[in-house]
C-alpha positions as CSV (number, residue, x, y, z in Angstrom):
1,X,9.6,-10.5,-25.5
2,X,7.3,-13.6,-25.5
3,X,3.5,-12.7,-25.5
4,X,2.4,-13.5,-21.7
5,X,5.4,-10.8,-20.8
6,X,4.0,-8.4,-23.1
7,X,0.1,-8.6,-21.8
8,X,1.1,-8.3,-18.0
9,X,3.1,-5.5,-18.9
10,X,0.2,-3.9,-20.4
11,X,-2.3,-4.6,-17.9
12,X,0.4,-3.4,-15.1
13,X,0.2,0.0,-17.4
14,X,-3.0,0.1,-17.1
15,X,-3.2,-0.7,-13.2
16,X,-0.4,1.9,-12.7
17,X,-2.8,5.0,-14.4
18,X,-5.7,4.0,-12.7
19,X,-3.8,4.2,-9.1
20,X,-2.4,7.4,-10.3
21,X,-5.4,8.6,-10.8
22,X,-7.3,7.1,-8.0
23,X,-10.2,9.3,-6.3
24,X,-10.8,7.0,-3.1
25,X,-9.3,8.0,0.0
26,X,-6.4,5.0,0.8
27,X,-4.6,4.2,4.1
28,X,-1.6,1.6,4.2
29,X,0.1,0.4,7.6
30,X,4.0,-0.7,6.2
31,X,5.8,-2.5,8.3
32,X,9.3,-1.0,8.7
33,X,11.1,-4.6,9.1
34,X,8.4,-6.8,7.3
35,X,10.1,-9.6,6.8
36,X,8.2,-10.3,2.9
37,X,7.6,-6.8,1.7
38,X,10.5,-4.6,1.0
39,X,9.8,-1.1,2.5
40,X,11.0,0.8,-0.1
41,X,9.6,-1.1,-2.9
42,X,6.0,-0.4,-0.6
43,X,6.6,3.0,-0.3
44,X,7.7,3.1,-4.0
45,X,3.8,1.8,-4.7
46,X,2.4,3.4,-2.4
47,X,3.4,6.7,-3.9
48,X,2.0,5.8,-6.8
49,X,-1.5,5.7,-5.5
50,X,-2.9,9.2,-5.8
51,X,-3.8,10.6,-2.4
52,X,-2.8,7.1,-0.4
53,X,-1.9,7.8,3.2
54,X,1.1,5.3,4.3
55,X,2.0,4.9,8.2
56,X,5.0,3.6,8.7
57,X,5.8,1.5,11.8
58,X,8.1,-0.7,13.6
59,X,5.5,-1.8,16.2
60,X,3.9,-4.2,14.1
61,X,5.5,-7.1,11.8
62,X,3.4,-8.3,8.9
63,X,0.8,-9.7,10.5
64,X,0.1,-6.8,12.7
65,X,-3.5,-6.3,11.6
66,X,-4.4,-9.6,12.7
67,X,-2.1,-9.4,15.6
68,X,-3.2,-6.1,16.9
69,X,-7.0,-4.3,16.5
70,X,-5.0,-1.0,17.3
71,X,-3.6,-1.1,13.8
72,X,-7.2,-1.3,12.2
73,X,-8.7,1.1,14.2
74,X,-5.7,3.9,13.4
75,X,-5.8,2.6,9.6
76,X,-9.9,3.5,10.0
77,X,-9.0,7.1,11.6
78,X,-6.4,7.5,9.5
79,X,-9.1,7.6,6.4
80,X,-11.4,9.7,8.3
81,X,-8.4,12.1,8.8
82,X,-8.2,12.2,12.6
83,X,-5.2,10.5,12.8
């Protein structure tokens, strides 16, 4: 295993226990047919993240927070827990 393999696999240790033990409510909008992002692999992370919130939609492609300020504003109730 050369050495730069080694390092990112240690700092991607380190980043995983961290998120694991995170203490800062999270929200994430995933994109059910995002054309870049896997949805699995994003919901694979995402439950990873202690206490992250995930919505799942097909309204919105990967751009939706741009696209659409309805997807902000339900991210932003999401982490005040009214949605």
């Amino acid at each position: 295993m050369n050495s730069t393999f080694a390092a990112r696999r240690r700092i991607a240790g380190k980043l995983i226990v961290g998120l694991a033990a995170n203490e800062v409510p999270v929200v994430a909008a995933v994109c059910h047919d995002d054309m870049y992002v896997d949805r699995e692999q994003a919901l694979v992370t995402a439950d990873a993240v202690r206490g992250l919130r995930t919505w799942v939609t097909d309204a919105y492609a990967h751009d939706g927070v741009r696209a659409d300020a309805a997807v902000l504003d339900r991210l932003i109730a999401m982490a005040r827990g009214e949605a």
